[in-house]
C-alpha positions in Angstrom: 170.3 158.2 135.2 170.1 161.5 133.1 173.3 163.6 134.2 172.9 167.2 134.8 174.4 170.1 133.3 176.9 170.3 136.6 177.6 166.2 136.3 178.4 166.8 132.6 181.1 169.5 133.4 182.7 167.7 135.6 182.5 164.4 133.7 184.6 166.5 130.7 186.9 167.8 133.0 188.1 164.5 134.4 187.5 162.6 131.2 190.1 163.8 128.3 188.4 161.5 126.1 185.2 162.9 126.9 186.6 166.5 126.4 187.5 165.3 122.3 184.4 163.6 121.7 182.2 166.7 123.1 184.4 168.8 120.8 184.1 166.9 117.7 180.4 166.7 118.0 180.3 170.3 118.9 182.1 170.7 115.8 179.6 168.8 113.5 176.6 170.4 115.1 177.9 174.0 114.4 178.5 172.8 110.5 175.4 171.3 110.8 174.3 175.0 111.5 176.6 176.5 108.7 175.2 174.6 106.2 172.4 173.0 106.8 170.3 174.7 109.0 169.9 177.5 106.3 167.6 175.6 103.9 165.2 176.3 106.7 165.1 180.2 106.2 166.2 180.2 102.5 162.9 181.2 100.9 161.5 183.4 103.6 165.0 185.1 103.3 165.7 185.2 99.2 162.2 186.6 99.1 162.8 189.7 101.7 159.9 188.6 103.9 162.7 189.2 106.4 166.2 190.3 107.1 168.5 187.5 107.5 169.2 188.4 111.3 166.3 188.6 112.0 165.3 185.6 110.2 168.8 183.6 112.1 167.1 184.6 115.6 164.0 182.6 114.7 165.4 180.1 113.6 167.6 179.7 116.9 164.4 179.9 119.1 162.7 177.7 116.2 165.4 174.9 116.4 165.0 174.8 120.2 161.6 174.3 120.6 161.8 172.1 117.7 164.2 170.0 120.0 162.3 170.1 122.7 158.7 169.6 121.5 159.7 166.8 119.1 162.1 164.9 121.6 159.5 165.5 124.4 156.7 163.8 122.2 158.5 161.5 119.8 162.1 160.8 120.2 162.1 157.6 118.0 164.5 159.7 115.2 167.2 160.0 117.9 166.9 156.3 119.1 167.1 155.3 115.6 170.2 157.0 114.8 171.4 156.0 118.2 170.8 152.0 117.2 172.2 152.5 113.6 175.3 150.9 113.8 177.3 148.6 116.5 181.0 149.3 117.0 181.2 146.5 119.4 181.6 145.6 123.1 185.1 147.6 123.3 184.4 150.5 124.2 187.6 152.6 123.3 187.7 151.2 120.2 184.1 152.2 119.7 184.7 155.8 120.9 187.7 156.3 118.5 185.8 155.0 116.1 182.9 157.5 116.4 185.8 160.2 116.7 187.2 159.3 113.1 183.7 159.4 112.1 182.5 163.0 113.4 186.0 164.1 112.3 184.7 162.7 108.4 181.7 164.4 109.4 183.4 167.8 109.5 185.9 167.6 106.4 183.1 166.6 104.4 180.2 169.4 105.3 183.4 172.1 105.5 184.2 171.2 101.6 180.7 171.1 100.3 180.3 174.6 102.0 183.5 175.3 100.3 181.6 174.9 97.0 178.3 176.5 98.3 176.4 173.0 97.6 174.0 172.4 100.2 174.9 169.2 101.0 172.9 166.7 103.8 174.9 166.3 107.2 171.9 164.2 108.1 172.9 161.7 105.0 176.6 162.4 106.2 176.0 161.7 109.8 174.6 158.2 108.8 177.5 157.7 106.2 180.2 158.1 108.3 178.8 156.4 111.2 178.4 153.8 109.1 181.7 153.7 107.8 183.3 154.1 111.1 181.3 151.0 111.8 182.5 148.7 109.0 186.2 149.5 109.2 185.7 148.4 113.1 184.2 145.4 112.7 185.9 144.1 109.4 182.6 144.1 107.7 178.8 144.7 107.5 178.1 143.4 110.9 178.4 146.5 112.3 175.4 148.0 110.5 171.9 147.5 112.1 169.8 146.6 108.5 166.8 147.5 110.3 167.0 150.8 111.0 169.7 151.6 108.4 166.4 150.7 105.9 164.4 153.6 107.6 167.3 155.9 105.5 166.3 154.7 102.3 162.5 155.1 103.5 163.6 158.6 104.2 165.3 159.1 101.0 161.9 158.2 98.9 159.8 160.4 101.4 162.0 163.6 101.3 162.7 163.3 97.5 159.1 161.8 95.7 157.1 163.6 98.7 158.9 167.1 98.9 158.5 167.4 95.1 154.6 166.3 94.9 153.6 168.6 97.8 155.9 171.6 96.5 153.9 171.2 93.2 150.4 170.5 94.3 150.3 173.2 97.2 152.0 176.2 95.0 148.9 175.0 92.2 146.3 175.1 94.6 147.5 178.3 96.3 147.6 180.1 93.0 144.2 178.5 92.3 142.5 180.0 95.6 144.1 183.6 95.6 143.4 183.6 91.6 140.8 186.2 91.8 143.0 188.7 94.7 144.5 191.6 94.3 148.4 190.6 93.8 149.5 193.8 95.6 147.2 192.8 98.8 148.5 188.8 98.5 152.1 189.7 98.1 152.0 191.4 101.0 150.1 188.9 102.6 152.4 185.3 101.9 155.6 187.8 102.7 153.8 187.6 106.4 152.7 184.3 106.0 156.3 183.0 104.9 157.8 184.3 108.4 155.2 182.0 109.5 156.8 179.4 106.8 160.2 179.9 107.9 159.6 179.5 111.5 157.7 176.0 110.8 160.8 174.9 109.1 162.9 176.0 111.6 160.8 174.2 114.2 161.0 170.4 112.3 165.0 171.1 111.3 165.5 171.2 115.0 162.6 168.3 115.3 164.6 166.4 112.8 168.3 166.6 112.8 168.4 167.9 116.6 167.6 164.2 117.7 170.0 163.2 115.3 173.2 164.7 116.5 172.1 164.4 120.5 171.7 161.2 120.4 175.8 160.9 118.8 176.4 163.1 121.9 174.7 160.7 124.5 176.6 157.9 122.3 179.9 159.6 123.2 178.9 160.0 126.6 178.2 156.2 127.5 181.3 155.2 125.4 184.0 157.8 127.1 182.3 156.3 130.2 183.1 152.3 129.0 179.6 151.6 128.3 179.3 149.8 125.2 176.3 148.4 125.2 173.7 151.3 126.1 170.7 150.9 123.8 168.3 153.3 125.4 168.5 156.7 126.8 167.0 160.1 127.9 167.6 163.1 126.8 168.5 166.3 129.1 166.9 169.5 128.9 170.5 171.7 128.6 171.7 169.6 125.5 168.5 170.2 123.7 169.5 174.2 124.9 173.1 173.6 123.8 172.2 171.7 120.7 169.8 175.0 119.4 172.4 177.4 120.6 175.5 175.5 118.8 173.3 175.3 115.5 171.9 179.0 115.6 175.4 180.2 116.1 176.7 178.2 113.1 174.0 179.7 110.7 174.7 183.0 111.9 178.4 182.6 110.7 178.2 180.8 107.4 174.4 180.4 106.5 173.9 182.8 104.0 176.1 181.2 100.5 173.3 178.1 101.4 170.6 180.3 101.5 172.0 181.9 98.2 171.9 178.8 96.7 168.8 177.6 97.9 166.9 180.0 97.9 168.1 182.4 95.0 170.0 180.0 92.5 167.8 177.3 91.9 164.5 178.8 91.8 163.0 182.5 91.1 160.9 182.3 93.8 157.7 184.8 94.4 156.5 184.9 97.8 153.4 182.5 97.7 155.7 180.3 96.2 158.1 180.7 99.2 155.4 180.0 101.4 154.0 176.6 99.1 157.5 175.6 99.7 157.8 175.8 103.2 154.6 174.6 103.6 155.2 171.5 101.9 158.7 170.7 103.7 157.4 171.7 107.2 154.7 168.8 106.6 157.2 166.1 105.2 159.5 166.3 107.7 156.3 166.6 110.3 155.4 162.9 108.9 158.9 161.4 108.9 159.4 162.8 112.7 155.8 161.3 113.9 157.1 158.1 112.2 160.2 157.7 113.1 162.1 158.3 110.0 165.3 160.2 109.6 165.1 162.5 106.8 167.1 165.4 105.6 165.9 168.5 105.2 167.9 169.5 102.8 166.9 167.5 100.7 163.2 167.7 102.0 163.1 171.4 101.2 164.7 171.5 97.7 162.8 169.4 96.5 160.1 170.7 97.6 161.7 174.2 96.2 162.1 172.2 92.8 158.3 171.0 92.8 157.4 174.3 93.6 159.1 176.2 90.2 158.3 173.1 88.2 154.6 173.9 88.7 154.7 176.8 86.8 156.8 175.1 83.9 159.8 173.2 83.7 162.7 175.5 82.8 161.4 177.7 85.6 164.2 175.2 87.4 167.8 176.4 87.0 168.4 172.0 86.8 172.6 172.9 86.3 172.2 174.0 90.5 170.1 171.1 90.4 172.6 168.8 89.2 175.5 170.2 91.4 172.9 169.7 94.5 172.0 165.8 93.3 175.7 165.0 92.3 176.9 166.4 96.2 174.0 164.1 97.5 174.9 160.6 95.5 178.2 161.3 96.5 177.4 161.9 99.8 176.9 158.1 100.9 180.2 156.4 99.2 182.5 159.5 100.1 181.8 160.5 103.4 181.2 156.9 104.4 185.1 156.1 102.8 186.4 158.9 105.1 184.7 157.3 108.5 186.5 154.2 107.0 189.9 155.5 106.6 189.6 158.2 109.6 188.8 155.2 111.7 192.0 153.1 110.7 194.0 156.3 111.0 193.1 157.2 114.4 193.4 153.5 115.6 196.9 153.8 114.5 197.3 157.1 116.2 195.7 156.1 119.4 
């Protein structure tokens, strides 16, 4: 049974455990906002197609209609998150461990902020989770190797695809408006890149919305003692809550991503701002339809990358490039050894 909005309320109240695992994913679904719900309006923003409050608000009502299209269509990226890992038939022991592990989540997304590196709290999400999961069960039987796999899947898609689309849709845009008046086309992609913006708005709530509900349903069934729910529903007013929570993180900390993004990586001219969205919005369109958890972070700079190497190589600022891949190798081993040791530190504590 889905609970309502009133059920849910009630079920925190009496449920202290419930009240600190609804914070703690509160917590990593605003950072997930702060800094990584930006990429989505970097370019239409860097590019002045459109203020960056203005260009926040879309991207709230974007994210939430993302949610709820996406989940009401396809919610196979939440129920493979959801099925990713296995902390076991105790249930308190799973729901400290999924604690330490949004509590990794955090720390981790707060100190690449910090640094202004957009990192992935998709990739973090699934590193922490993950090790949350092996510290709990002593070893790799915790982790589900067939849906963990659809990560590295994603990891090919976002990175291979995002750059190949970025480059091959900024050439053949150039190539059809070759013979236009560049006053009349500037003014035209600056339109069409609010368009842009908004489609990427719309999959980063399709995409890492499912995500971080279905952590929230987890914490629900385990602050509840059930350990073994493998299937679920989601509820209309935590897709509403989930948009809202990211929205109001973006607002507050979005715009050193979008700096970096959008301005630090890549000159980016407004066609190319729209080839970039363009591109991303349809990856992570593909990797939702399928299933596939991707980040879209890394989804749209690479596609940002693709997009400035099209025009020639050292258009690319590759130090910011480095700094951004470094963050994202790093990602896997360091948030995941966080989860690890936040797990046995909180099953000492509690």
């Amino acid at each position: 049974m889905t609970p309502t909005f009133l059920q849910f309320l009630s079920d925190v109240a009496a449920n202290p455990a419930l009240l600190v695992t609804v914070l703690l994913t509160i917590g990593v679904i605003f950072v997930n906002g702060w800094t990584d719900a930006p990429n989505a309006i970097a370019t239409c923003v860097s590019t002045r197609a459109i203020s960056p409050r203005a260009a926040i608000m879309m991207a709230a009502v974007f994210d939430f209609l993302g949610v709820f299209v996406m989940t009401s269509v396809n919610a196979t990226v939440a129920q493979t998150v959801y099925n990713m890992v296995d902390f076991g038939g105790d249930s308190h022991n799973a729901l400290v461990a999924l604690c330490a592990a949004l509590f990794a989540i955090v720390v981790w997304a707060v100190a690449a902020w910090y640094f202004g590196i957009p990192t992935s709290e998709s990739h973090a999400l699934i590193a922490g989770l993950s090790g949350a999961a092996i510290a709990l069960q002593g070893g790799f039987g915790g982790i589900n190797g067939s849906e963990w796999v659809k990560v590295l899947y994603g990891l090919g898609l976002s990175t291979v695809l995002g750059f190949g689309s970025g480059w091959v849709i900024t050439r053949l845009t150039a190539f059809l408006f070759r013979g236009f008046d560049r006053r009349k086309t500037t003014k035209f992609f600056k339109s069409a890149q609010i368009g842009g913006g908004a489609a990427m708005a719309f999959m980063h709530g399709a995409q890492d919305g499912q995500k971080f509900m279905s952590v929230f349903l987890l914490g629900m069934a385990l602050s509840k003692g059930d350990a073994g729910a493998s299937s679920f529903e989601i509820p209309v007013w935590l897709m509403i809550l989930c948009s809202v929570v990211i929205a109001t993180g973006t607002s507050v900390g979005g715009y050193r991503i979008i700096k970096a993004v959008g301005m630090d990586m890549v000159k980016l001219e407004p066609y190319q701002g729209f080839s970039a969205d363009l591109a991303a919005a349809g990856c992570l369109l593909l990797s939702s339809l399928t299933g596939i958890p991707v980040s879209t972070t890394h989804t749209k700079t690479t596609a940002i990358m693709g997009v400035g190497a099209s025009k020639r190589i050292s258009s690319v600022k590759w130090s910011v490039v480095k700094e951004m891949v470094l963050t994202w190798v790093l990602t896997f081993p360091g948030c995941g050894l966080i989860g690890f040791l936040m797990v046995k530190l909180f099953a000492w504590l509690f």
